[in-house]
N, CA, C and O atoms as a GROMACS GRO file, in nm:
protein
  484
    1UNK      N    1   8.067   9.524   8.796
    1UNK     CA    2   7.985   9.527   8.916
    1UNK      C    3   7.965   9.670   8.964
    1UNK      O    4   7.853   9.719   8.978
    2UNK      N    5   8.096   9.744   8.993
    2UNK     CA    6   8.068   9.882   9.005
    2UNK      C    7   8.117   9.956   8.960
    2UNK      O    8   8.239   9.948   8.968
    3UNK      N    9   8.064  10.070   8.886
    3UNK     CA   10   8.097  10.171   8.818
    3UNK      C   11   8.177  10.301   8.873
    3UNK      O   12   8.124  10.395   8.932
    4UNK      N   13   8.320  10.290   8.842
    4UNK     CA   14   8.402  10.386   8.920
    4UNK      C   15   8.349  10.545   8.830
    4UNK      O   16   8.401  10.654   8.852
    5UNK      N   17   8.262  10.525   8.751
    5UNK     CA   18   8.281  10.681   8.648
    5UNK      C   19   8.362  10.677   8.524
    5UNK      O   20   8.387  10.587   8.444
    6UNK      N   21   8.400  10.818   8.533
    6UNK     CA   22   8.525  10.903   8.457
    6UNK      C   23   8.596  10.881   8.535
    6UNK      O   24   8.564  10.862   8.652
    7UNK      N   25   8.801  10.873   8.459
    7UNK     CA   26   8.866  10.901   8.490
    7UNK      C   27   8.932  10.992   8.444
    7UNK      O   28   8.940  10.969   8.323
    8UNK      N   29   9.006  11.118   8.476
    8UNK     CA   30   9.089  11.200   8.529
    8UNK      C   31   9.163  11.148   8.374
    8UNK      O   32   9.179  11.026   8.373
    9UNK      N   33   9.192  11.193   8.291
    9UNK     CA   34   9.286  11.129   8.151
    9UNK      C   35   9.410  11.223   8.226
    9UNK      O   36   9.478  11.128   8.265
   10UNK      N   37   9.449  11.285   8.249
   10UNK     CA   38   9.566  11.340   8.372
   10UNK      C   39   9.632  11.170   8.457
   10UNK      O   40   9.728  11.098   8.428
   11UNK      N   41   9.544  11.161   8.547
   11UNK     CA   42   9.559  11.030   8.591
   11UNK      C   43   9.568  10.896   8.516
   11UNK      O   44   9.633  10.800   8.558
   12UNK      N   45   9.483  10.897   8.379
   12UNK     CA   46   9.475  10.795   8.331
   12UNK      C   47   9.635  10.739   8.250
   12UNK      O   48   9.689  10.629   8.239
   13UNK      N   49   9.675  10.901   8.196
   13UNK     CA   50   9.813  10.877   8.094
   13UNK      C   51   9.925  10.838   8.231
   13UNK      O   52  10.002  10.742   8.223
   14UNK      N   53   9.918  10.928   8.355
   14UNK     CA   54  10.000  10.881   8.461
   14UNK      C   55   9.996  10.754   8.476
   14UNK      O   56  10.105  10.698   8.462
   15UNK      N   57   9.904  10.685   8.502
   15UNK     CA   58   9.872  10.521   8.568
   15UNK      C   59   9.927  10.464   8.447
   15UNK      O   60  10.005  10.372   8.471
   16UNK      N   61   9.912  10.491   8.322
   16UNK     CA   62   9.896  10.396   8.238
   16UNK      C   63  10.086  10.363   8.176
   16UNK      O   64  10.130  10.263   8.119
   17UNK      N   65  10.156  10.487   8.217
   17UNK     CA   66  10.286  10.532   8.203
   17UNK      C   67  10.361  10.422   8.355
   17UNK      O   68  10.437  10.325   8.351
   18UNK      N   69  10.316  10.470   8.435
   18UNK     CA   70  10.366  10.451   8.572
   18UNK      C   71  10.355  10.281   8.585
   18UNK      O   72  10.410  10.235   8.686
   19UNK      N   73  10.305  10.206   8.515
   19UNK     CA   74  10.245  10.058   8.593
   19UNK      C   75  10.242  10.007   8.450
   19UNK      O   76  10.188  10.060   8.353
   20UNK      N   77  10.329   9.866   8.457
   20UNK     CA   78  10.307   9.763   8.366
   20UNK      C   79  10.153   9.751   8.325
   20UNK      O   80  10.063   9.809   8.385
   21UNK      N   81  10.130   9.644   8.184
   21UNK     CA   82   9.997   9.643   8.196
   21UNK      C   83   9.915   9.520   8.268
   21UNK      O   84   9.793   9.511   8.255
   22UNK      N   85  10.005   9.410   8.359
   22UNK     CA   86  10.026   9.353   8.483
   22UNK      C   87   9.972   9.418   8.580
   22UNK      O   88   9.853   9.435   8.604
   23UNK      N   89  10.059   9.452   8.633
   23UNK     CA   90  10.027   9.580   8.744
   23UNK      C   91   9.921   9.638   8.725
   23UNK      O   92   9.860   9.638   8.832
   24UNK      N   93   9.827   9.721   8.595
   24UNK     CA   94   9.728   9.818   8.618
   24UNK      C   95   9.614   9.669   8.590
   24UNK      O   96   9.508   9.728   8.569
   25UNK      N   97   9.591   9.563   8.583
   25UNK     CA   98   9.507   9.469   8.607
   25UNK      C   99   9.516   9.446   8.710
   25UNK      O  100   9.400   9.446   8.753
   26UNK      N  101   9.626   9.408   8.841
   26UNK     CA  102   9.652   9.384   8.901
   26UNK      C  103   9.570   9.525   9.070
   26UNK      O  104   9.515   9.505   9.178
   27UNK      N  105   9.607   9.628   9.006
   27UNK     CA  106   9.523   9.690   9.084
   27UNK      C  107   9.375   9.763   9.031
   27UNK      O  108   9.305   9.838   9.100
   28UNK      N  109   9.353   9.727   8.917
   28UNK     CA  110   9.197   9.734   8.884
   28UNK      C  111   9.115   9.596   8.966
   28UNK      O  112   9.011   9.606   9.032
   29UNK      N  113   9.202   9.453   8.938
   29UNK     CA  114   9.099   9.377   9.050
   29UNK      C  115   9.122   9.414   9.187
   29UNK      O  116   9.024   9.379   9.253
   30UNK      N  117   9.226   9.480   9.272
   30UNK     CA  118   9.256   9.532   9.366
   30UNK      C  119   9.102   9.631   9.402
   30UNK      O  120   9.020   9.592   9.485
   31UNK      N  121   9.087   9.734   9.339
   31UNK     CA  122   9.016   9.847   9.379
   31UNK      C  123   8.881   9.758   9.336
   31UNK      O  124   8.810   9.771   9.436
   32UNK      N  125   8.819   9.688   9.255
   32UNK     CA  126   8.719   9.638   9.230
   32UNK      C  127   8.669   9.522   9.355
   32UNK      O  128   8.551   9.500   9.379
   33UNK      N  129   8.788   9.451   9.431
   33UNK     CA  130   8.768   9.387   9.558
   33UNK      C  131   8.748   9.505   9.634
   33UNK      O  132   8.632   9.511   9.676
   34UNK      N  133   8.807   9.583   9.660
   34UNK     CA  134   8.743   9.637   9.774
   34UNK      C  135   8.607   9.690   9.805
   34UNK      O  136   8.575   9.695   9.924
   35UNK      N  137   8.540   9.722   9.735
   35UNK     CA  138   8.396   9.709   9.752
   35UNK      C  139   8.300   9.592   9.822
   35UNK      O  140   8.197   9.590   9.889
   36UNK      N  141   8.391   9.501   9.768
   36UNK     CA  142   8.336   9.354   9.786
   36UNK      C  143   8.376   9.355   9.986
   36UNK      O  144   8.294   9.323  10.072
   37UNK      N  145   8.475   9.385  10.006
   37UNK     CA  146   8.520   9.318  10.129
   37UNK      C  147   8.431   9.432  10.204
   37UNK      O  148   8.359   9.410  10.302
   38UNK      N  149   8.450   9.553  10.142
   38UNK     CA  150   8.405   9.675  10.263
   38UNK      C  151   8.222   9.616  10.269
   38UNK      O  152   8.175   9.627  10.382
   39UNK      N  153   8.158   9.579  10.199
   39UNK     CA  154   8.045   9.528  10.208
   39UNK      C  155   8.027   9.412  10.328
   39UNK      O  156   7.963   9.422  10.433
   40UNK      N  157   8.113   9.285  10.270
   40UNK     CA  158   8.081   9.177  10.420
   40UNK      C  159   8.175   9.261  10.498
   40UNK      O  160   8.146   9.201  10.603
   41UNK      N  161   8.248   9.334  10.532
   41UNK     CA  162   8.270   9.387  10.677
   41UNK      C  163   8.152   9.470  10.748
   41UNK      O  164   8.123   9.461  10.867
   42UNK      N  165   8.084   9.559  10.642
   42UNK     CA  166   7.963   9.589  10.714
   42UNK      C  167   7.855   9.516  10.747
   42UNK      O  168   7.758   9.571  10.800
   43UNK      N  169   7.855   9.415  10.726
   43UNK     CA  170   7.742   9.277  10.700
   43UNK      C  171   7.792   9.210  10.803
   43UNK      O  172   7.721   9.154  10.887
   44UNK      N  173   7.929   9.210  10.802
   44UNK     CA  174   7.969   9.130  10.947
   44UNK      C  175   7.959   9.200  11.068
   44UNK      O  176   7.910   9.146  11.168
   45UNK      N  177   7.997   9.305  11.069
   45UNK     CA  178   8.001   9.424  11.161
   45UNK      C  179   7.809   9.457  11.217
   45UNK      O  180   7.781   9.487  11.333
   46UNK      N  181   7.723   9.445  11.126
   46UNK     CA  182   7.631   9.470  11.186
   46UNK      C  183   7.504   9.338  11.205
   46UNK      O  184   7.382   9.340  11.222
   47UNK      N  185   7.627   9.206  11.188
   47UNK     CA  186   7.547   9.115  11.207
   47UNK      C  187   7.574   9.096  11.383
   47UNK      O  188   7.485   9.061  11.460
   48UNK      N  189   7.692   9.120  11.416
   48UNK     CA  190   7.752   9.112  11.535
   48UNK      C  191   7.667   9.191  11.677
   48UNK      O  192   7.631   9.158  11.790
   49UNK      N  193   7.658   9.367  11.551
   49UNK     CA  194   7.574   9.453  11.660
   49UNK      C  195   7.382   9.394  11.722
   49UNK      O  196   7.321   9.416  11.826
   50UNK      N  197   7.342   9.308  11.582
   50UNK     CA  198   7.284   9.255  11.636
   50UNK      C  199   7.220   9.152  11.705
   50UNK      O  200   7.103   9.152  11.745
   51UNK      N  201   7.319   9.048  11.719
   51UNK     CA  202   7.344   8.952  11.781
   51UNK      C  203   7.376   8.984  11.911
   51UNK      O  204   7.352   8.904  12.001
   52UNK      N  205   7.414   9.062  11.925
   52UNK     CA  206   7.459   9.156  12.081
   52UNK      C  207   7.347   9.243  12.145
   52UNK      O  208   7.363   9.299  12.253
   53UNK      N  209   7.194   9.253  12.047
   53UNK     CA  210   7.075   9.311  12.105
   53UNK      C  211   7.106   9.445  12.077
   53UNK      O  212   7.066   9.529  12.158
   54UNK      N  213   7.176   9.488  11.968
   54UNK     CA  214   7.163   9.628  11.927
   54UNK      C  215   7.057   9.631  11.811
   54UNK      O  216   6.983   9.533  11.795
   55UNK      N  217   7.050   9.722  11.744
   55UNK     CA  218   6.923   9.748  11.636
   55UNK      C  219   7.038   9.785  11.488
   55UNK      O  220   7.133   9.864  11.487
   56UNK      N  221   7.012   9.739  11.428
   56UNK     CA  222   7.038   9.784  11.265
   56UNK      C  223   6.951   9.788  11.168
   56UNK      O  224   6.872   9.701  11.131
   57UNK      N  225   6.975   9.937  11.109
   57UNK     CA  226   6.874   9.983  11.026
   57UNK      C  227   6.985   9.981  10.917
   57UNK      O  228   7.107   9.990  10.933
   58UNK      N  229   6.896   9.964  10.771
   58UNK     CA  230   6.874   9.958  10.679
   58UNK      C  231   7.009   9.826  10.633
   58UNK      O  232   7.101   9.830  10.551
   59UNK      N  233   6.968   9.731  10.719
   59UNK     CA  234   6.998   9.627  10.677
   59UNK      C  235   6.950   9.471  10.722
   59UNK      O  236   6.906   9.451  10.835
   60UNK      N  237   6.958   9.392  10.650
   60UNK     CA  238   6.816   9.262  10.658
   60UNK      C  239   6.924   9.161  10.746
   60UNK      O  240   7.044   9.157  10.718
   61UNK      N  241   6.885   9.110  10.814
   61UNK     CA  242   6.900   8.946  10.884
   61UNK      C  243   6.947   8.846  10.765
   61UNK      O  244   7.065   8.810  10.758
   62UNK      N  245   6.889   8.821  10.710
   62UNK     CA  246   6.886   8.760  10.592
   62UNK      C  247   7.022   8.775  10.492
   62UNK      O  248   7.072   8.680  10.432
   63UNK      N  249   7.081   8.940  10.485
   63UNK     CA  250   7.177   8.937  10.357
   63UNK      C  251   7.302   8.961  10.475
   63UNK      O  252   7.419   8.968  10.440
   64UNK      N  253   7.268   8.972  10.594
   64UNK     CA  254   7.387   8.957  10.692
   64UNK      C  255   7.457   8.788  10.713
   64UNK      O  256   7.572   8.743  10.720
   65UNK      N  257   7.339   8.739  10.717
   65UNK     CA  258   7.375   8.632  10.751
   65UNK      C  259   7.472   8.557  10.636
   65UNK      O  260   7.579   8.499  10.653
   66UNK      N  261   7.403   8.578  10.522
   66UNK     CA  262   7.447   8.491  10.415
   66UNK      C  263   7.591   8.534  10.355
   66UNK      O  264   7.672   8.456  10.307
   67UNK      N  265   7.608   8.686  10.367
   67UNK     CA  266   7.704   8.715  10.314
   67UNK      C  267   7.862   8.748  10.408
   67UNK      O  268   7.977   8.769  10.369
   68UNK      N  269   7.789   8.737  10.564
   68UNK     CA  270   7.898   8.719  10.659
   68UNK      C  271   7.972   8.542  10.651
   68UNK      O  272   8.079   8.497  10.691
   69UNK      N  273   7.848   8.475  10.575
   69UNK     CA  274   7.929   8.361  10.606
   69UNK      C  275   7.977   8.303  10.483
   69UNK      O  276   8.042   8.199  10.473
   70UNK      N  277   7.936   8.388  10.379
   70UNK     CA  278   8.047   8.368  10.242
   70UNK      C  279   8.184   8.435  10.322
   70UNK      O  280   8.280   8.359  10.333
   71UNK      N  281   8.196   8.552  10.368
   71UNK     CA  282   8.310   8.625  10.386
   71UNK      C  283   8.379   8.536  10.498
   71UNK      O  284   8.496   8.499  10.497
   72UNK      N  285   8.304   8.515  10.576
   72UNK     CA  286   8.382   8.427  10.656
   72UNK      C  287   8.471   8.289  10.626
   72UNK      O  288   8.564   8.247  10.696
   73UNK      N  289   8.420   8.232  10.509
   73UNK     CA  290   8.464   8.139  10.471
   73UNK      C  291   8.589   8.173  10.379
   73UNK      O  292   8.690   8.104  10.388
   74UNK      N  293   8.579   8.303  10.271
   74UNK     CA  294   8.668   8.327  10.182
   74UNK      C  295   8.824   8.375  10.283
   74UNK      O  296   8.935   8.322  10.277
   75UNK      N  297   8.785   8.478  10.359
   75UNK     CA  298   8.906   8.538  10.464
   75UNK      C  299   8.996   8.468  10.440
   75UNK      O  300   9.080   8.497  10.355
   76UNK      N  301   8.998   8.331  10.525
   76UNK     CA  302   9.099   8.218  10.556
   76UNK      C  303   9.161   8.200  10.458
   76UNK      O  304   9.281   8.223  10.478
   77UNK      N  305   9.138   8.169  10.357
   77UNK     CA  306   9.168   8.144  10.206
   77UNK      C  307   9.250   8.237  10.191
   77UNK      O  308   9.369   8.211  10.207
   78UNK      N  309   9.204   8.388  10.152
   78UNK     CA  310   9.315   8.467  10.147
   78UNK      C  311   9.405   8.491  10.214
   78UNK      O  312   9.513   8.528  10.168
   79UNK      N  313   9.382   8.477  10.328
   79UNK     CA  314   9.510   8.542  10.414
   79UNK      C  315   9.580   8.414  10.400
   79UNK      O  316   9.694   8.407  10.445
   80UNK      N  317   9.520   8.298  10.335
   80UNK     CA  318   9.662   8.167  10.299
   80UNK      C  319   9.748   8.193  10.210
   80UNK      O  320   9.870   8.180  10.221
   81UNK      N  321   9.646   8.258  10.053
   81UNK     CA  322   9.701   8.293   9.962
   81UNK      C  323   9.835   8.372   9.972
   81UNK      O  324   9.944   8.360   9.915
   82UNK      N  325   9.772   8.484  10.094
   82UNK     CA  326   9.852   8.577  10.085
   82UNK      C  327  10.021   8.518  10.177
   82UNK      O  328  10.140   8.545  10.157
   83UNK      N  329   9.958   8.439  10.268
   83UNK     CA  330  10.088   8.361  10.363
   83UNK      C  331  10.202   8.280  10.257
   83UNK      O  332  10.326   8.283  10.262
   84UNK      N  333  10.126   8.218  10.175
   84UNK     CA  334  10.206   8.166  10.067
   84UNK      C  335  10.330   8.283   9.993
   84UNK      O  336  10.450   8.307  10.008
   85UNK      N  337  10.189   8.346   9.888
   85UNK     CA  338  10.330   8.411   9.812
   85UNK      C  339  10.420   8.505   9.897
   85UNK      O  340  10.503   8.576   9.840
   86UNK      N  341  10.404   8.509  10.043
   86UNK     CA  342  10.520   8.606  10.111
   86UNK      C  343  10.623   8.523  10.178
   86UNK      O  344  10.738   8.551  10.212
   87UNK      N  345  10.551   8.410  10.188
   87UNK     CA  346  10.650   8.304  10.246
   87UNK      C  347  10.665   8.334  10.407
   87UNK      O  348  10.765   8.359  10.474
   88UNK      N  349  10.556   8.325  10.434
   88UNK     CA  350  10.556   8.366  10.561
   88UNK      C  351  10.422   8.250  10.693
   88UNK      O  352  10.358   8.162  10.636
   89UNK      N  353  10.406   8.261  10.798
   89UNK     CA  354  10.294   8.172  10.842
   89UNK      C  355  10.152   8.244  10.831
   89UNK      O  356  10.146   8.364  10.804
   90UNK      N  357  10.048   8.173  10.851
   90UNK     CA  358   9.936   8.219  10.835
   90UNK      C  359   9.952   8.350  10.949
   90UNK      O  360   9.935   8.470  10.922
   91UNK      N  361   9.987   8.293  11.082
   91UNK     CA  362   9.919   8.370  11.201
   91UNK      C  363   9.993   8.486  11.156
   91UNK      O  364   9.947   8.599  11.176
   92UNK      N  365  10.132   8.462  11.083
   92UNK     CA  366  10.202   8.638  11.070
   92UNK      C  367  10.116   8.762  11.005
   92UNK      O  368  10.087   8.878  11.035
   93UNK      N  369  10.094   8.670  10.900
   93UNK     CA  370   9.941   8.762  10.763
   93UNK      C  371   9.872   8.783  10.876
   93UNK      O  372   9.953   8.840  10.948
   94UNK      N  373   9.757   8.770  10.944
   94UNK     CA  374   9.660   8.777  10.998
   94UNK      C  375   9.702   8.847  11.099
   94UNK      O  376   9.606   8.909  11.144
   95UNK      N  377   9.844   8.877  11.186
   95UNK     CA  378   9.914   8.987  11.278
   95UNK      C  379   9.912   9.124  11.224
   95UNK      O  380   9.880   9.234  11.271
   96UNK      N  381   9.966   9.073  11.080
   96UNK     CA  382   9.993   9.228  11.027
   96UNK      C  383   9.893   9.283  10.929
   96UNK      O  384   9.921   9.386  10.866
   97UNK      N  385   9.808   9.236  10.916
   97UNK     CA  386   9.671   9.280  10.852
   97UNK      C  387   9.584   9.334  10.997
   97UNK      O  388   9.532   9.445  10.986
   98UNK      N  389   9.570   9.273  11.109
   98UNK     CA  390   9.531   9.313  11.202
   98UNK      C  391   9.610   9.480  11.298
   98UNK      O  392   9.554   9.558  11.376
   99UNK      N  393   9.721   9.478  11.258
   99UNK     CA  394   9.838   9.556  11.322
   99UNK      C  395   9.800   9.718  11.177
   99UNK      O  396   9.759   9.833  11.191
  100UNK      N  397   9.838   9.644  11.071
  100UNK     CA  398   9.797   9.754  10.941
  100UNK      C  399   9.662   9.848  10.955
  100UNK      O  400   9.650   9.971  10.962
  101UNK      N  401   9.578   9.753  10.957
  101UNK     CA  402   9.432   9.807  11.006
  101UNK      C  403   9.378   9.910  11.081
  101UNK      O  404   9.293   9.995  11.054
  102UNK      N  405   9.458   9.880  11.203
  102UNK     CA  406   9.466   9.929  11.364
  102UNK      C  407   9.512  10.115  11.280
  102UNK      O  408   9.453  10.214  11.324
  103UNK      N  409   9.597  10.127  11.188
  103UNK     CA  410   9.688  10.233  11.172
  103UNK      C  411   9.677  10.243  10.958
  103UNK      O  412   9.762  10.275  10.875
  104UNK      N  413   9.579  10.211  10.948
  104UNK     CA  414   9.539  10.221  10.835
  104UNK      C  415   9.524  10.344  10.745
  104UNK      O  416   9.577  10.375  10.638
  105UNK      N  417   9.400  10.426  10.858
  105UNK     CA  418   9.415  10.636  10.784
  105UNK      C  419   9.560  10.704  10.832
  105UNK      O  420   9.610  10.804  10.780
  106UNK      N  421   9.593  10.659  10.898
  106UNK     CA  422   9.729  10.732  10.929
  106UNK      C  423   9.851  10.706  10.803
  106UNK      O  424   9.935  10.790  10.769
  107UNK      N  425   9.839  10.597  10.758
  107UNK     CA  426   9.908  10.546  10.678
  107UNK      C  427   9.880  10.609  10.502
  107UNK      O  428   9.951  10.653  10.412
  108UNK      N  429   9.719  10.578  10.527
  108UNK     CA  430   9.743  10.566  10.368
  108UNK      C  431   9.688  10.758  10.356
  108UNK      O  432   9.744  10.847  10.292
  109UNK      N  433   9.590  10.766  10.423
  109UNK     CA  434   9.584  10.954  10.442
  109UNK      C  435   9.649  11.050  10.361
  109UNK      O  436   9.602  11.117  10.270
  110UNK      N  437   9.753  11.047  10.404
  110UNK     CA  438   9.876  11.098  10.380
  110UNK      C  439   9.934  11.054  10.188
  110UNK      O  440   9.960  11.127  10.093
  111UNK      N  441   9.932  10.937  10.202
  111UNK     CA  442   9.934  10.887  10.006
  111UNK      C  443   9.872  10.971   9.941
  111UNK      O  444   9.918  11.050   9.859
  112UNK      N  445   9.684  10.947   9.997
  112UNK     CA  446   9.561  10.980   9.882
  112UNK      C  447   9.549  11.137   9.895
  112UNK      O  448   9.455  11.194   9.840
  113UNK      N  449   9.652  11.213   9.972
  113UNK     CA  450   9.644  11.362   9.983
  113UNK      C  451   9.764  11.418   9.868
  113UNK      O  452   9.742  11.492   9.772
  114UNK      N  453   9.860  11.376   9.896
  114UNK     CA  454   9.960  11.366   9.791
  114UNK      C  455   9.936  11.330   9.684
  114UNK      O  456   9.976  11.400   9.592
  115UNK      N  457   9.860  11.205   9.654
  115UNK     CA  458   9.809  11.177   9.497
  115UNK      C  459   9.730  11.305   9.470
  115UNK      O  460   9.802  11.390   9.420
  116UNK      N  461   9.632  11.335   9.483
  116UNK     CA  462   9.536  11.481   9.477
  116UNK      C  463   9.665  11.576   9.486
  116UNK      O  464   9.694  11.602   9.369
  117UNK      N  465   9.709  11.606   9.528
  117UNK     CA  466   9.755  11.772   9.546
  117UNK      C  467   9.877  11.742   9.354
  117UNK      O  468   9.901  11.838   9.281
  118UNK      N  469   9.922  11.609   9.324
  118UNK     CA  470  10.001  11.579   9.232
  118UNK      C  471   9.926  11.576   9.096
  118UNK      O  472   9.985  11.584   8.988
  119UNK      N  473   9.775  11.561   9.111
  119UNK     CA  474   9.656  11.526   9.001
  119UNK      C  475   9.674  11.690   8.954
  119UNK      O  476   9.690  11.721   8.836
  120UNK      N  477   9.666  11.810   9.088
  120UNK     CA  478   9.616  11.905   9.042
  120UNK      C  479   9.737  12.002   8.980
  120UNK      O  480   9.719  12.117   8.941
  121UNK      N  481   9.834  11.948   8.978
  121UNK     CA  482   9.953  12.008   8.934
  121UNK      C  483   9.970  12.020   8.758
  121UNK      O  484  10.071  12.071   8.709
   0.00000   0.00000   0.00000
């Protein structure tokens, strides 16, 4: 679906050393969802602004609608999935995905600066 490029063969022998070959499937569908979600969040996000009588440009009524309410429907699902294998309740997932979020660049910032400054070593 989307084309990450080249990779970094620096990075590639690291990842490929560092992570079962579990694990590097495991976060190839990882990084390949996120495109997917950051999309209906903007689809949701600016279906909202205009439902509220704001204006959004360069995006249609039409692919807001349809794809806020695929996303809307899938969410629940995951955050079950995810309630399951932690063994935990739904509302907890959905606390701390909401709580994570809130404090998200602070968090991960700091990782993806360290990964880079470790690439260039």
């Amino acid at each position: 679906m989307w084309d990450f490029g080249e990779i970094n063969s620096k990075l590639q022998k690291s990842f490929s050393e560092s992570y079962s070959p579990q694990e590097q499937l495991d976060i190839e569908f990882v990084s390949r969802f996120i495109p997917i979600m950051n999309l209906s969040c903007n689809k949701l996000e600016a279906l909202s602004v205009r439902v509220s009588g704001g204006k959004v440009e360069d995006s249609s009524l039409f692919s807001e609608v349809i794809i806020s309410a695929i996303a809307l429907s899938i969410i629940p699902v995951m955050y079950g999935l995810v309630a399951m294998a932690r063994g935990e309740s739904f509302l907890t997932v959905c606390k701390d995905f909401f709580e994570f979020s809130k404090h998200y660049e602070d968090a991960v910032e700091p990782l993806l600066c360290a990964s880079e400054l470790s690439l260039e070593n």
